[in-house]
N, C-alpha and C positions, 0 to 999 in steps of 0.2 A: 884449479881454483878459478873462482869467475866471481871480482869482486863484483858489487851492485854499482850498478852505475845511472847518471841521472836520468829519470823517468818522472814523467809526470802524470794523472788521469785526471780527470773532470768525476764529478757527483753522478750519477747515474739520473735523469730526470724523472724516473718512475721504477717501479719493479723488473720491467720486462725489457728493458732497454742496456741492458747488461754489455752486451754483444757490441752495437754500436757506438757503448761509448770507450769501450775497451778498443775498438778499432782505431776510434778515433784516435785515442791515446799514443798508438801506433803511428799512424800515420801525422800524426804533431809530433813525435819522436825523429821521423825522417822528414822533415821540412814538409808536410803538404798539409798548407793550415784550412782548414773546411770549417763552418757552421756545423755544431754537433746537431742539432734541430734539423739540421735540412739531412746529412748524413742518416739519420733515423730516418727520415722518411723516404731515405732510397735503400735501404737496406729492407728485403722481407720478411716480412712477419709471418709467423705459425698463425694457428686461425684460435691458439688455446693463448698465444702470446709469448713472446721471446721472438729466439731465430737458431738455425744452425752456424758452426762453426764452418761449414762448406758454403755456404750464402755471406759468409764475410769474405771466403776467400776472392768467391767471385766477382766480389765490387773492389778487392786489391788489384786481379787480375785486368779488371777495368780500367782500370786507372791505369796501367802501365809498370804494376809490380811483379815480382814474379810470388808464386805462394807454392808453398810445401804444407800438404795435411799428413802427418802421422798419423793412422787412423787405429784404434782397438774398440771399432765398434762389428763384432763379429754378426751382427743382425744384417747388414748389409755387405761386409767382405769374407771372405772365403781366404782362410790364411795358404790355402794353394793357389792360389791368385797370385799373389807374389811371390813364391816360389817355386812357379814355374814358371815365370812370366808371362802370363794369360794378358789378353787385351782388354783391360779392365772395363772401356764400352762396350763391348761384346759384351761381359760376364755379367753388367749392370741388365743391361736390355735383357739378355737372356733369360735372368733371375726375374725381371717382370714381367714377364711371360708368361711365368706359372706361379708367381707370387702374388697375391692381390691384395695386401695390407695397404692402407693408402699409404700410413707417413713413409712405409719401405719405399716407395712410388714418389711421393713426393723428396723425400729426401736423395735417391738414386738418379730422378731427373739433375736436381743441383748438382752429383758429383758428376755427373756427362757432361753436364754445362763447363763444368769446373777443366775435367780434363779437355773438353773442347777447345777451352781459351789458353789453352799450357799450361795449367798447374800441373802441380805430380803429386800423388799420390802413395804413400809409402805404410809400411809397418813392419817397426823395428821395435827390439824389448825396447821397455820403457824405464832406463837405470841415469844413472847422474854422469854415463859421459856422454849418450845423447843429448841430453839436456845442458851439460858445462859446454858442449862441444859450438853450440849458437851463444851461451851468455861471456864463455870469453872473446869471441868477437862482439860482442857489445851487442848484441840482435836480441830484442824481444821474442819471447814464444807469449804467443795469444793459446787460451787452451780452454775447451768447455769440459767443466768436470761439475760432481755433483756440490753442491752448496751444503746440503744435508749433512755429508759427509765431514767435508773439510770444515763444518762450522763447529760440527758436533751437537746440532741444536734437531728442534722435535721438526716431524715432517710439516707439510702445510697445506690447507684445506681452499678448494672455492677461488672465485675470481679475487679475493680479497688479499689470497696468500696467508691466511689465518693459521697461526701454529697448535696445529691439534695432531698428538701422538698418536690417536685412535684413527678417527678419520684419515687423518692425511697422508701427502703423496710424499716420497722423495724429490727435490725441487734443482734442478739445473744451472750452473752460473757459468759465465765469460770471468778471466781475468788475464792479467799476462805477469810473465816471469821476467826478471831482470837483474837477476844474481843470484850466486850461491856460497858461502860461506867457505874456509878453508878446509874442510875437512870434509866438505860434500853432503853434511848431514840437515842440512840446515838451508831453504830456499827463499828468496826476499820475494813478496808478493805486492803487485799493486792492483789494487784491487776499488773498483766504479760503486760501491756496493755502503752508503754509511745510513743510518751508524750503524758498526762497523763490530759483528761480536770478537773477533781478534786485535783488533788495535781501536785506539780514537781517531785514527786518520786511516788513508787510502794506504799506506806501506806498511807490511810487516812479514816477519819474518816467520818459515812454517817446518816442520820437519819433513823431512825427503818422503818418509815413510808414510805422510797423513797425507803431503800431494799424491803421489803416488797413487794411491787407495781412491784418493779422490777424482781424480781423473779418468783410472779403469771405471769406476763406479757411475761415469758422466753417460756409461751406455743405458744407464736406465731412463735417460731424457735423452737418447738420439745422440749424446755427442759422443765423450769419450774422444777426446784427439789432441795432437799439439799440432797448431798454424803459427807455422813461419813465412814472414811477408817481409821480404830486400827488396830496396830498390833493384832494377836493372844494371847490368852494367852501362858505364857512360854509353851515349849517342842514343839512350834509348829514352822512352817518355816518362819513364818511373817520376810520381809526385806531380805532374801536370796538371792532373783532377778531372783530365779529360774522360768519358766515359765511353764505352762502344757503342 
């Protein structure tokens, strides 16, 4: 069991800003208070709008946090990657070698960067003790999964974000996790995103089995992962706001 414990997030200031302020939220959880405005504009942008959940890690890893990506986005890892312990910059570079998709390319640069500055990289099932196993120590998971999915709402069209079932795309969201119920079935969401089709406020509570679904499903926007960001242990710079 991993009761909810207090979490707070800011309004998201636009559509696309999902990510950022869901970091933020993070990083105001562990004492390092930043301007969400100025935070957004260090954080990078897709050229369609948003960001990846590897591009937050990196501006944690900046800072002096340490970060962990669970990653199920199979577009970009090779699950014998990790179980053989392959040199996952090796296997990145490699694969652009003879891959030429740009966002495969632009996204693969961010996880080099990523593993460059110490993060880690991992892929493990995706079940409720992984996930109880961070929220009973009281640690957020930051997670990009599909919005489409976990909202239940019609896909969305154009720079507008306009909801058309015919037309439209499946659409991408940041949120982070920070409890789950006795019985495992049941996960507390706060979520940057109003109004709000699951609740009237930023908090509420989701079935294991619709995040779940949600999350795998976040590889059709690139993400698909859960980012875990601790501070350091003492004597190191975690929450400074220093940047590299």
């Amino acid at each position: 069991m991993a009761h909810p414990f207090d979490f707070e997030i800011l309004p998201q200031p636009d559509d696309t800003t999902c990510g950022p302020t869901s970091l933020h939220a993070v990083y105001q959880y562990f004492g390092l208070n930043l301007d969400l405005h100025h935070l957004i504009s260090e954080v990078p942008s897709l050229e369609q709008g948003g960001t990846l959940g590897v591009m937050l890690g990196i501006d944690a890893l900046k800072r002096g946090f340490s970060a962990t990506i669970y990653t199920y986005n199979l577009e970009v890892f090779d699950p014998i990657w990790f179980s053989r312990s392959y040199d996952l910059i090796e296997r990145l570079e490699s694969q652009m070698a003879v891959k030429d998709a740009a966002r495969l390319h632009l996204a693969s640069k961010a996880y080099v960067e990523f593993l460059s500055l110490g993060g880690k990289i991992k892929m493990r099932d995706l079940n409720a003790m992984l996930i109880s196993r961070y929220l009973h120590q009281s640690i957020p998971i930051l997670t990009g999964l599909s919005s489409t999915y976990l909202y239940s709402g019609p896909r969305e069209h154009g720079i507008k974000n306009t909801p058309d079932d015919v037309r439209g795309l499946p659409q991408g969201h940041f949120v982070v996790l920070y409890g789950m119920n006795e019985n495992q079935d049941r996960v507390y969401v706060a979520d940057p995103y109003l109004p709000n089709p699951l609740g009237e406020m930023h908090h509420y509570p989701v079935s294991f089995d619709r995040l779940v679904c949600s999350i795998l499903l976040g590889i059709l926007t690139y993400d698909s992962n859960l980012l875990v960001i601790e501070p350091k242990k003492s004597g190191t710079s975690a929450g400074s706001g220093k940047r590299a």
